[in-house]
C-alpha positions in Angstrom: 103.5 83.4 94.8 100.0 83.9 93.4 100.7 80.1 90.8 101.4 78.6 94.3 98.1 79.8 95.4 96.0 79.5 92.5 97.4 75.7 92.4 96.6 75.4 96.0 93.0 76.8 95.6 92.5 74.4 93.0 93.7 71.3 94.8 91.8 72.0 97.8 88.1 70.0 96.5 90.7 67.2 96.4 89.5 66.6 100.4 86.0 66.5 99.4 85.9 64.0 95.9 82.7 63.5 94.3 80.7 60.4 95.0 81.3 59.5 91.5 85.0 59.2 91.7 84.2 57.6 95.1 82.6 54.4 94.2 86.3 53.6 92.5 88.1 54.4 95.5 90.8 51.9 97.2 89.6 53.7 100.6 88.7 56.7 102.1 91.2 58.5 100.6 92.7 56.7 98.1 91.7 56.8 93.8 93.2 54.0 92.0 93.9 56.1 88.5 95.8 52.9 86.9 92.6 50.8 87.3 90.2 53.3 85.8 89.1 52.9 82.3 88.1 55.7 80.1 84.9 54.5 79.9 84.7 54.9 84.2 86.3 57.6 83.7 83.3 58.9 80.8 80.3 57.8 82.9 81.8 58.8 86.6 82.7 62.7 84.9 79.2 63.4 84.2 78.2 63.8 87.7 81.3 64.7 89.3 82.1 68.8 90.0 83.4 71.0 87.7 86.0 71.1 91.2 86.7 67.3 91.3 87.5 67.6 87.6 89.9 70.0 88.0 91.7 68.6 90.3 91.6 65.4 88.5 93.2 66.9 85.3 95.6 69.2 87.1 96.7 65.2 89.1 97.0 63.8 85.7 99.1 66.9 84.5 101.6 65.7 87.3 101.1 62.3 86.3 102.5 63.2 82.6 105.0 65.7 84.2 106.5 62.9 86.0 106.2 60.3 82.6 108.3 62.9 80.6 110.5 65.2 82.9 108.4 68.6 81.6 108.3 70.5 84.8 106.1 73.3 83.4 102.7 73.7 84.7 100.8 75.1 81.4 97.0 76.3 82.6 96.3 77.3 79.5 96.8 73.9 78.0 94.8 71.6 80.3 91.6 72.8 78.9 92.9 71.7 75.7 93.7 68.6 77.1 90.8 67.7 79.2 88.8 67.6 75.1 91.2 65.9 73.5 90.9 63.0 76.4 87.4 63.3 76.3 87.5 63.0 73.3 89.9 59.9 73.0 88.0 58.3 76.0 84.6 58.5 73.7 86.6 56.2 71.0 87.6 53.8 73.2 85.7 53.3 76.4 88.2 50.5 77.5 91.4 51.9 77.3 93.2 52.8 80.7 92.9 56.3 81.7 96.4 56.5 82.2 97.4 55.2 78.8 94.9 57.4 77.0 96.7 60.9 79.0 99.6 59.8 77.9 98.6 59.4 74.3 96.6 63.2 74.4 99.0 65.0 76.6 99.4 68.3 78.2 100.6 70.5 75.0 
């Protein structure tokens, strides 16, 4: 009960996204992940909330969930993961975000 609500807590700033990770919106409520690069993805985190971030790592935790079938939801490892994609990202500003979580994973 209490991972249900920590994961809810944590999704709720999903409702209110940053106006950096707005200006690559499809719509109002809509964030086209497969069309951001990691350079976006670089210059839009440094003004987006430590909330929007979150959220955006715990989405692309799902996202690799889904890629590989691992239906465990690690919190200890996505902090791991959010540096080693940072740090990925930094090398190569025009790989897809998507392809550059799948090459760091959640481990």
């Amino acid at each position: 009960m209490k991972a249900f609500l920590a994961a809810t807590v944590v999704a709720l700033p999903l409702l209110f996204a940053s106006e950096a990770f707005a200006q690559k919106k499809l719509s109002d409520d809509h964030l086209d992940l497969g069309a951001m690069s990691c350079g976006d993805f670089l210059t839009d985190a440094e003004t987006a909330s430590e909330d929007d971030l979150g959220v955006l790592f715990m989405w692309l935790d799902g996202y690799l969930s889904g890629v590989s079938g691992d239906t465990v939801l690690k919190f200890s490892g996505i902090q791991s993961f959010a540096g080693r994609l940072i740090d990925y990202c930094a090398g190569r500003p025009k790989a897809r975000l998507l392809d550059a979580a799948r090459a760091t994973g959640i481990q």
